[in-house]
N, C-alpha and C positions, 0 to 999 in steps of 0.2 A: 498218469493223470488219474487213471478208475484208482487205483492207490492210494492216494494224496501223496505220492510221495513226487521228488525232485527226479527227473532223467541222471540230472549230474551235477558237478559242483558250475555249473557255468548254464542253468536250466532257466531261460529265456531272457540271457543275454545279450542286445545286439551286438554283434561284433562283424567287422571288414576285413577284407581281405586283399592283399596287394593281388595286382591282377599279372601275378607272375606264376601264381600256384596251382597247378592243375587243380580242380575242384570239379565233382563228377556231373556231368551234363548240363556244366556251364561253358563260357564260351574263353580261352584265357588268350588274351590279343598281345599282349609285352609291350606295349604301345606302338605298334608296330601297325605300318599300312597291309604289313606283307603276310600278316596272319587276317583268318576274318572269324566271321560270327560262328563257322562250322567247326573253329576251335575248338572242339568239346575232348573231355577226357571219359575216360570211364570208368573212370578210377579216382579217388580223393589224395591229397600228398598227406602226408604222415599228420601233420598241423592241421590240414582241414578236418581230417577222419578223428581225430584228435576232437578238436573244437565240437563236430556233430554228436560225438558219443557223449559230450556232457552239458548236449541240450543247448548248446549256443544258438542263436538265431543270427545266420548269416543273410546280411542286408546288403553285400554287393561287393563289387569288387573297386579297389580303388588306385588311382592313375601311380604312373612313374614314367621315368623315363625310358624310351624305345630300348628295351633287352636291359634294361637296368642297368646301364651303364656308367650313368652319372650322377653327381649328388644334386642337380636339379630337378627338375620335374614340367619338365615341356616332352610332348613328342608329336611326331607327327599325324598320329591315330586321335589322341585327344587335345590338343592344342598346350595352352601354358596353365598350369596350376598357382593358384596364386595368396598369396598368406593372407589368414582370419584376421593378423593384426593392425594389417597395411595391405590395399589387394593391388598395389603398384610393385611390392617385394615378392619374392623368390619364398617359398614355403620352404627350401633347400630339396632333396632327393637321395636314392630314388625315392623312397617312400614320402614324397610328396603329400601323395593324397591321402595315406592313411593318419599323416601329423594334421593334415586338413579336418580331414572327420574328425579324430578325436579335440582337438583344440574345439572346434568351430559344436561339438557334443553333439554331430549325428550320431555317434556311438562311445560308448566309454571306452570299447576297446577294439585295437586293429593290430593285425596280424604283418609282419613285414621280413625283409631279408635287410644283413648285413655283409657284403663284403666288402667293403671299404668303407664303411663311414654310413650308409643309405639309412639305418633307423635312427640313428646320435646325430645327426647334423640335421634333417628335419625334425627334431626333437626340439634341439637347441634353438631352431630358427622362429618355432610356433611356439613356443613355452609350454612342452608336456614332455611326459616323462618317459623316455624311451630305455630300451635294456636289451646287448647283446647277451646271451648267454657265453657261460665257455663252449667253443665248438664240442658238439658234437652228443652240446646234455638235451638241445631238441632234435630228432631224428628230421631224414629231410630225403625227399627223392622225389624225381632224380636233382643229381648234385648239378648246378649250374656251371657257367663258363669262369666263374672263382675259386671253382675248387672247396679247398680246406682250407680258404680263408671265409667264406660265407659261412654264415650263421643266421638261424631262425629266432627270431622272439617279439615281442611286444611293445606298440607303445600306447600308451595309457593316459590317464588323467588321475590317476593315483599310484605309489609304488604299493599297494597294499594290492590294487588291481592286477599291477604287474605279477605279483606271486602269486594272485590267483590262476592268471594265465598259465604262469611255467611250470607249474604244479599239472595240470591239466595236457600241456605239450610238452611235458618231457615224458611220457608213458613211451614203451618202447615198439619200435617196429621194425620187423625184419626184413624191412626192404633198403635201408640205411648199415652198411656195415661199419660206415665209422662210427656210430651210435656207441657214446658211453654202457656202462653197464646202470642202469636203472635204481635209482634211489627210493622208491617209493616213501617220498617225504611229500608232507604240505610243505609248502614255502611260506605260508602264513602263520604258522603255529611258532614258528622259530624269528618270526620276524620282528625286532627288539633295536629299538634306538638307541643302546647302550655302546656308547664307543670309550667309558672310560677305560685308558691304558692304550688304546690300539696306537700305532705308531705310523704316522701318517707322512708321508714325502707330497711335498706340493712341487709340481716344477710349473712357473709361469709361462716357460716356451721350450721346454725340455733341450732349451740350450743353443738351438738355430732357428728359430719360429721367430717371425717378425709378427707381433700382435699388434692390432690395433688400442690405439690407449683408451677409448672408448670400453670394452672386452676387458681388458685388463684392469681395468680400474672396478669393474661389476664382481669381475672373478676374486679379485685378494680382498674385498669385503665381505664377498661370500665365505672364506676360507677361515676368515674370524670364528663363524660358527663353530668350526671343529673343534679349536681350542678351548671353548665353550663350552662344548658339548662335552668335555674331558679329555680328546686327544689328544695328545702328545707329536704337533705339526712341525716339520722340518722342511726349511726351503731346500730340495735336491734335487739335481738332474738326475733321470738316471743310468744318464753314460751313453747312451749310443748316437747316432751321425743321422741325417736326414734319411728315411728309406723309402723315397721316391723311387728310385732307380729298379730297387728289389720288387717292391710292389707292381709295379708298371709290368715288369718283366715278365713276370707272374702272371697279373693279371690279364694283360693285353695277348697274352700267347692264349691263352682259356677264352678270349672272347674269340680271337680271329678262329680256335678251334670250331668252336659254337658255332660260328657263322659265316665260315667258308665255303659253304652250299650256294649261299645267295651273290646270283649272274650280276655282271657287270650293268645289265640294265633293272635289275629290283635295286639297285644297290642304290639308285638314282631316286629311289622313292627311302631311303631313311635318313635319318639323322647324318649330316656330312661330319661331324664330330666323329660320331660312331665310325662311319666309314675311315675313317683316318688310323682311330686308334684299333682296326680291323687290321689295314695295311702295317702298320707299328708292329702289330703284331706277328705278323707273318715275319717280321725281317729279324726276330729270336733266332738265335740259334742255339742249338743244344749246348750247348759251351755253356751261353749265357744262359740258359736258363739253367742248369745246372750250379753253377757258382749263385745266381741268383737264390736259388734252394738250401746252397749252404748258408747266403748269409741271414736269409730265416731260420733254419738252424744255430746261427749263434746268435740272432735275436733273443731268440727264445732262450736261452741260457742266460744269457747276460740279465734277462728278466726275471728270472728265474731263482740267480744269486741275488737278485735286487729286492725280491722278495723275502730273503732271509731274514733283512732288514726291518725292511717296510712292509705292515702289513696292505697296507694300501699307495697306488699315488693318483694325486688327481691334480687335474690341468683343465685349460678352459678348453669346452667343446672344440670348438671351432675358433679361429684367431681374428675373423672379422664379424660384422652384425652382416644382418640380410640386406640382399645388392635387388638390384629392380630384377623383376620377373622375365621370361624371357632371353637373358644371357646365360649364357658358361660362365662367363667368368665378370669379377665385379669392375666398374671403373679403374682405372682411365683402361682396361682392356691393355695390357700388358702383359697376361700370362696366357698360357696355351690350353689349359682344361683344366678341371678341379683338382688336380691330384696338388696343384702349386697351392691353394688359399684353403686345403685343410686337409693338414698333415697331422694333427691330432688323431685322428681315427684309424689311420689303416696299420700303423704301427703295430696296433693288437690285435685285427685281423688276422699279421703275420706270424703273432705269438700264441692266439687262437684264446687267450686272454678273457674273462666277462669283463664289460664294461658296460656304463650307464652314463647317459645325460639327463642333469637335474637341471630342471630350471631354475635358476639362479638369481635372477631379478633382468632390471631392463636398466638401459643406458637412456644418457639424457635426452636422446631421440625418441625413446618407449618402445624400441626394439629388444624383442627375448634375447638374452643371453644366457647360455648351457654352461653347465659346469662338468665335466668327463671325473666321474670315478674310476677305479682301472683297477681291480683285483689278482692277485695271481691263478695259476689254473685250478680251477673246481671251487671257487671260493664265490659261487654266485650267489650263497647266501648273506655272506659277508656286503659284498655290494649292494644287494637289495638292503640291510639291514642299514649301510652309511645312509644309500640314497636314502631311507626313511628317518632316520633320525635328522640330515638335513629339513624336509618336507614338514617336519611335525615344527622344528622352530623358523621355516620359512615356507607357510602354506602356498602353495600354486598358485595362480590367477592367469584365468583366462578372458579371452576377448572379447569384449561386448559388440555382438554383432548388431545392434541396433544402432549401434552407433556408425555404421562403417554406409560409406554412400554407393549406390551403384549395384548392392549383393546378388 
């Protein structure tokens, strides 16, 4: 300040932070009964220390669901999170409350994880612009109960914001050893809405996805723009079979690792969801999870070839709009947890993949609807660059909260 100069490229930013991040002599709860206010670390996670060295102003932390387990945002520590654009619907999760703040403009930018879907589905749900990176371009410790399908990055109210962030959180730290090797680039100097020539795969339900017509009618109007914009859009699948099974497998043995400490009577104070897919998890067995390993392994190939192709494919966020607040899962309550009503997302979790949700417009109910970009590995400029050439000929809009009753 005695300088007049800037701390950093991010020198008094408000920015949030999902309340999963250790952050040092604050208190981090995972929405959880079973942690308390003496949470503290004393240490920053690679993101936070990241954000502090360039001057961000950190305003708080914000909800998710208990151990970030699902793409809602209820838990038993903070109650139900509930969307800027209807407060009777679901914000979607975990990062619930960081799509909250940035929609609702407590802050431009917040801080969140992805291992299945948790920044692109509250993304898509609130209408802002969320961005996995490829794993492992933001360092990250310690690694959660997702493993190497979890990814760190941002969601925002602009993708210009967005490269601000990643630029900022991809600096290196040697507490992460899967950590890429460090680019030292801006992400805004190269950020360019020129898609003439790129070769673009659209799939509407990448071939087993029951979409809502509602979603789908938002998403292939959206998809006009590419063409538009110069791309060269092809309707294709790109080949591969539901990967619920993989995912689940995967995932659900990392949670019950995580949280096999907690007694049969804390267990009665969380999330009965959570507890369920705890016990799911436990009943893995090596076999399966190993075959489950290989067939992320050939995800990831098959992707991989698919991008030979295509430089890009993009699909709608999520296959439904936002269901009321407070459920798992949307009417008539027919499926068992999220992993069934948004299978957009974890697909590239498994392939470790950047992906971004753009806001896309809304259905005739005035519910956000996300559009999923999906780049192949290391090509996060690439995504950032589509998402922004969409954004520049279909600018955002956000919620008018004077309008909403009850806030």
């Amino acid at each position: 300040w005695h300088k007049g100069e800037p701390l950093g490229i991010l020198d008094g930013v408000p920015v949030s932070v999902k309340d999963v991040f250790s952050t040092k002599h604050w208190s981090t709860r995972w929405g959880s009964l079973l942690t308390t206010n003496k949470s503290e670390f004393n240490e920053d996670a690679p993101a936070v220390a990241r954000l502090r060295e360039e001057g961000a102003v950190l305003i708080g932390k914000t909800n998710t669901s208990e151990f970030h387990w699902k793409t809602v945002t209820d838990s038993p520590l903070t109650g139900i999170t509930r969307n800027p654009w209807n407060l009777d619907l679901t914000p979607g999760g975990s990062c619930g409350g960081a799509s909250v703040a940035v929609a609702s403009g407590m802050g431009p930018i917040a801080i969140g994880t992805d291992g299945g879907g948790s920044i692109r589905v509250p993304a898509a749900f609130t209408g802002v612009f969320g961005f996995k990176p490829t794993f492992g371009r933001v360092p990250q410790f310690p690694v959660g109960a997702f493993g190497t399908m979890a990814h760190v990055g941002p969601i925002t109210r602009s993708v210009e914001d967005a490269a601000l962030v990643l630029t900022a959180l991809s600096k290196p730290d040697i507490r992460d050893w899967y950590a890429l090797p460090y680019l030292n680039v801006d992400y805004r100097e190269n950020l360019g809405p020129d898609l003439k020539g790129k070769k673009i795969a659209f799939s509407p339900d990448l071939g087993f996805v029951q979409v809502g017509k509602s979603v789908a009618k938002v998403v292939k109007n959206g998809m006009k723009l590419f063409s538009e914009l110069g791309a060269h859009v092809e309707t294709v699948d790109p080949g591969f079979s539901d990967t619920r099974d993989t995912f689940e497998k995967l995932g659900f043995s990392g949670i019950y690792q995580t949280l096999k400490h907690f007694t049969p009577e804390e267990k009665k104070r969380m999330d009965q969801g959570l507890v369920t897919v705890v016990e799911l998890g436990k009943k893995v067995t090596l076999t399966e999870y190993l075959e489950a390993n290989r067939n992320r392994e050939s995800l990831g190939q098959l992707m991989g070839k698919f991008h030979e192709t295509f430089d890009l494919l993009i699909t709608p966020t999520v296959p439904i709009p936002p269901f009321l607040a407070g459920q798992d899962v949307p009417e008539p309550k027919n499926q068992e947890r999220w992993t069934e009503w948004a299978p957009f997302s974890y697909p590239f979790n498994l392939t470790r993949q950047p992906a971004a949700s753009v806001p896309c417009g809304f259905d005739a109910d005035g519910h956000p609807v996300g559009l999923q970009i999906v780049g192949p590995l290391f090509s996060d400029q690439l995504v950032l660059n589509a998402s922004r050439a969409f954004e520049l000929a279909r600018p955002f809009v956000f919620p008018d909260l004077g309008a909403l009753k009850d806030l």
